[in-house]
Structure formats: C-alpha cells, structure tokens
C-alpha positions, 0 to 999 in steps of 0.5 A: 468238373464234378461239380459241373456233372452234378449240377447238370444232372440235376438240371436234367432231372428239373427239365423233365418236369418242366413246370413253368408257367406262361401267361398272356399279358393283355394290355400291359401298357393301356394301349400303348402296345399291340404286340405279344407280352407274357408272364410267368414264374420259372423253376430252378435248382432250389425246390420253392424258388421261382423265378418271375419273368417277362417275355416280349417275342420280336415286333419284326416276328422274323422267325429267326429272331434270337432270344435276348435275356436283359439282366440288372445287376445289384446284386439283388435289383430288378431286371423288370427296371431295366425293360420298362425304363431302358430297353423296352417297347414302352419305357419311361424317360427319368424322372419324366413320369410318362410312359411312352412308346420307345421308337428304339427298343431292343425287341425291334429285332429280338426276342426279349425276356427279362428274369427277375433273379436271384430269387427273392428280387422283385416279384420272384418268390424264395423259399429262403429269404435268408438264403446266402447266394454266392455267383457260382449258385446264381448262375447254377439257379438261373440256367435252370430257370432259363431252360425252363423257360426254353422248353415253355415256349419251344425256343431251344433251337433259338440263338440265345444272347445275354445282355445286361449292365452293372453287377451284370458284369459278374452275373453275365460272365458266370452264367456264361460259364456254366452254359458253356460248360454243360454238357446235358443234351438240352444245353442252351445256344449261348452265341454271345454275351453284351455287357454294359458298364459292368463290374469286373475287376475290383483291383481298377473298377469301383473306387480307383477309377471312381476318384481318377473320374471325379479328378479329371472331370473337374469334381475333385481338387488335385490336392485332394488327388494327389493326397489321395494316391499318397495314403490309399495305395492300390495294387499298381496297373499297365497304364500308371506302372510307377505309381501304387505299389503295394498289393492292396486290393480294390473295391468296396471289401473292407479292409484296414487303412489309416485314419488318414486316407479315411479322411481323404475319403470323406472329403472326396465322397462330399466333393461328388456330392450334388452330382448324380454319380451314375450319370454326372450330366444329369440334374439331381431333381428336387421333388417332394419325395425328397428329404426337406433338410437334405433337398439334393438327397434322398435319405428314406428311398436309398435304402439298398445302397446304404443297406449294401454299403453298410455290409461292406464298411465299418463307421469309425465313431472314435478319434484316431491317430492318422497312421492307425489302422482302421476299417475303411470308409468309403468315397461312394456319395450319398445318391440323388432321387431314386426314379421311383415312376417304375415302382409305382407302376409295378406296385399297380394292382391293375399291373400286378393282375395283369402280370398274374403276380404270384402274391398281389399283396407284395411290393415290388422294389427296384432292388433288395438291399436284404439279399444275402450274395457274396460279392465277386468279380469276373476278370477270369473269364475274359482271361480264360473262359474267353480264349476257351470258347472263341466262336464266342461273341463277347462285347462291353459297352461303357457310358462315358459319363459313368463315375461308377464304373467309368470307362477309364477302369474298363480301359485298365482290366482290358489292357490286363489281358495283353489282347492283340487289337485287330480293328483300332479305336474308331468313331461310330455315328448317328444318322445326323453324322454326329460321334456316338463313341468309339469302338475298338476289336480284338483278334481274341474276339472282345469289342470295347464300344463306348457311348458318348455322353451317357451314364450308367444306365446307357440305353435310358440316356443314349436310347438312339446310340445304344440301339444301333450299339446293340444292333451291330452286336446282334450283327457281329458288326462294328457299329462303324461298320453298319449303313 
C-alpha cells in the first residue's frame, strides 16, 4: 500500500503540470473520413518519456459517450495497428492493401483512443531505450498518461473502458488494478474492462493449449499427442484431473526438459508449419516480400517474434541423450507474412506530418522486438481484484480459431476460479439469423463471449460479430440479449 501512495503522489504532482499535447489530425485518411481525429504525445512517471496517442471522439457525438482506450499487447507492439486494421473507422482487410471505410467501427458509439505504450513502441519517444519494463511500471506509466490525456481534453467525468487483445490480457488486468486502487482526487472512471484473446495464465494458455488446439483440429497426429503428454508434463488442471501431474509450469519461460520432449516439440512446431497459427483459416499469402527459398514464410519481416522467442529459449546445438535435461524448445511456428500495409502507411511522410510525429525521420513498426519487459500473467485479478470491485464490468472475448491463445485455455483458467454460472452457454446471432458464438455469464460478474470462426485478431476477422460483441459490453448486455 506504500507503493501505491507513492505512486499516486507522484501522479498528482505530473497532473498539476499537464503537459500533453493535442493536435487536429486534418484528413488522415485522404477523404475517407469527415470526423474529428487528433494527435499528440502524453507525459508519464519517467521524465522524457511520452506517450503517442490517437484520439477519434464518437461519430453518434452522443454527449455521453464513454471513452474507449484499445491496447495491442507484444509485449512491446503498437495499439495504432489495432485502429487502423481492426476496430477503426478506416481499416485495412488483411493483406488486401486498400483502406476502406469500416461500416463497423467501434468509435459508432464511443469515444476512441489508442496509446502507443510502452514507451519506446511506435511513435512514443523513451528517454531509456534500454529501459527494463516489468507490468507493475507499465501500468504505473500508462495511468499517468491516460490522465494526462483526461485533463487535455476535459473528459474526466467520462465512463472510461479498456479494451484490447493478446498480451493485452496482462496489460488490462494491471492497469485495471492500479486505477482501482487510486485514491488521488482526479482518479479515472474505470467501468469496465474487454479482453480479447489475451493471456492469462501461463500454467494453460500458450503451449498446452496451443498443442491440444493443433490436435483436435487435425493439424497434429495422435502419435505425436499422445508422445506429447508422455514426455512434456505440465501442471494438471479441472477439465483433465488425471492427466500431467508434476508441477512444471507453462508458457514460453525457459526451463530444463529432455532431449526428448525437445524432439516432440520440434516435430509438432513443423506440423503447424503453412498454417497461420493466429487464424488457422487464413491462407498464408505468397507475395514478393516473401523469402524466395522459403516462399510460406517470412524470415526478414518477423523480427520481433524471433527476437522475443530468442529471450526465452536456448538452441541445443549438441547431441543429447534423451533423458538429459535440456534448455527447452519451443512449438511456436515460424509465422506467415506479417501484414506489412499498416506499416507502409504510418511510414508516410504525408501521415507522419499529418499526425505531427515527434521525429519524422523514424520508422514506425508494428512492434518493438528490442523492448526490455519482463513477462507476467494476470490470473489474480480475476481471482482477487475481480471479487474486489464487483460493480466492475469484466468481459473476455475468444476467436475460435486462435492457436495462440485458443479459447480451450481460457475455458481452463475460467473453470480455475470455481465461478458460479448465472446466465448458461448460449448462441448469439447475426442479422441473417446466422450463430456468431456463444456467451456464458457469471454471478461474480465475468462474461466469456466466443466468436465463431475468427482468429486472434477477432474484429479484423469478424468485423460484424465483434461489433455487436462489443456493443452488448458497451450495454451490459449479453450479445444474445440485444434486438
């Protein structure tokens, strides 16, 4: 609690000397888009660290719109790709290379602000490139910079909602905390919190879940499977009781195993080869950024994964007994094409002028694989914090057809927390009466919502699904609950 009294002092004291700056974004998208779209960079805990920002107020204009900020995860990967490819009023389809006015963006009925964070991702300036980021800091940094935007545009008495996806799940969950937790006088109006596909809890999400996924949908054998749960044990859970009883942890942290699950690994890693993992219904493209002796793969633009998997695991480069322990492998494919079209737009001097980028000379990627963070997991607050704050919204959403963070592992840390079901698993539709997913509400206050068909990047790939997804949030709602 010390920590915290700290932490709000000296937000206080960077509150008092707001010093965000705000500009008027004329015609970002070359006609595509009349309404207000502003600029500017934030002030946080860190003197010389600023935030970049993005802020599109509601097209309804409804005075009482809430305020939504959208949050990528990486760690260390740009919000600004989930607005201008996801959830924004201009988007671009993957890989199509056109943008195109989007019929279901999220700022329909919301105000809309995408922050670039931590800093050092995108366009946001770090006084530290070298800085070490651990959650707690991420969380500490960003409040401050969500205030300053707050005092900015005279929106603290605004409903403030967090939505975002992947590593989001640890970013949201955090920040959540620490606004919950603040006592300062100009504390933000947190009502709720819309998680995408996110990470959780490293003892089911990522590798466990990853395998069963690529299992039951025909991409590995039963051989390898069953080999699979023979020689990489993980820590047992609710839904298989009598299977992996040791009390190995999950997830991407190194640890020592034998030579021969390191095998079993590598073979599973090249059976989900050619697919893309975050949305295995999607075709892996063949285009010339491609590598020419590789064609399904692209070696030179996946960079941050590779730099991020590199952290994380050691290469055997020695033969090995296959009962000797060894630094682990990992299962995690090489990926398909990156969709590189946000990137060649932002890197636009006309955008980069536009947007009043701080230094026009940088280049803006989708994520900074040099980004120093310490990994985490969010599982405690939906086992603590949420029981806490019960007025709290807190929804997850889940794209059926993920492989990184499947649905089947948020099914496993939900079924951890031994909720009571209030509303039962229920389809939701479309306007052509067609299933969309599922929904399912706890009397604790969570709301599991799945999306039919959709992948990791769930509003790219389900844009009508996970607008009337969203909108139920907005409403507190089940999606199978609204007309």
């Amino acid at each position: 609690m010390e920590k915290i009294f700290l932490i709000t002092l000296l937000i206080s004291i960077l509150a008092l000397s707001n010093t965000a700056t705000k500009e008027k974004v004329e015609d970002l998208f070359n006609g595509l888009y009349s309404g207000e779209v502003y600029s500017g960079y934030l002030q946080t805990t860190i003197p010389g660290d600023e935030l970049f920002y993005i802020y599109m107020p509601s097209q309804n204009q409804d005075p009482n719109a809430p305020l939504m900020l959208w949050l990528n995860g990486g760690p260390g990967c740009s919000s600004l790709f989930g607005l201008l490819a996801e959830i924004g009023p201009v988007s671009e389809d993957n890989f199509v290379g056109k943008y195109e006015v989007n019929p279901y963006s999220w700022n329909k009925e919301v105000n809309l602000l995408a922050i670039e964070q931590p800093a050092g991702v995108g366009f946001s300036k770090a006084s530290d490139p070298k800085f070490n980021w651990t959650d707690d800091l991420m969380a500490e940094n960003l409040m401050a910079g969500i205030k300053d935007f707050l005092n900015e545009f005279n929106l603290k008495e605004k409903d403030f909602y967090v939505s975002g996806e992947s590593y989001a799940g640890v970013y949201i969950p955090y920040l959540a905390k620490y606004i919950l937790n603040d006592k300062s006088e100009d504390k933000i109006n947190l009502k709720g919190v819309l998680i995408g596909n996110g990470l959780t809890d490293f003892d089911v999400d990522v590798e466990r879940s990853m395998v069963e996924f690529g299992f039951w949908h025909g991409m590995i054998s039963s051989k390898t499977f069953n080999l699979f749960k023979k020689h990489c044990l993980h820590k047992p859970d609710e839904l298989h009781p009598e299977e992996n009883t040791n009390e190995i942890n999950d997830g991407y942290f190194p640890r020592n195993v034998t030579h021969r699950c390191n095998e079993i690994r590598e073979i599973i890693s090249n059976n989900l080869r050619g697919s893309d993992i975050y949305g295995i219904y999607r075709e892996c493209p063949l285009t010339e950024k491609i590598n020419k002796e590789n064609p399904l793969y692209l070696n030179s633009q996946n960079t941050y994964r590779k730099t991020i998997l590199k952290k994380l695991k050691e290469k055997n480069n020695g033969k090995k007994l296959k009962e000797e322990l060894e630094p682990e492998n990992d299962v995690f494919p090489e990926l398909c094409e990156e969709d590189m079209f946000v990137d060649e737009f932002l890197n636009l001097n006309e955008v980069k002028n536009k947007l009043k980028v701080f230094d026009p000379s940088i280049r803006w990627v989708q994520c900074n694989g040099n980004l120093n963070y310490e990994l985490g997991n969010s599982f405690d607050f939906y086992s603590e914090t949420m029981k806490q704050f019960p007025d709290l919204k807190v929804w997850v959403f889940s794209g059926t057809e993920d492989g990184v963070l499947p649905t089947l592992g948020t099914m496993r840390w939900i079924n951890k927390l031994n909720l009571t079901i209030e509303k039962k698993w229920k389809q939701y539709y479309d306007d052509n009466k067609q299933v969309c997913g599922y929904a399912q509400q706890y009397k604790e206050g969570l709301v599991i919502v799945t999306v039919k068909g959709a992948g990791h990047m769930v509003p790219q790939d389900k844009r009508a699904a996970a607008y009337k997804m969203y909108s139920s949030f907005i409403k507190g709602v089940l999606p199978s609950e609204v007309e």
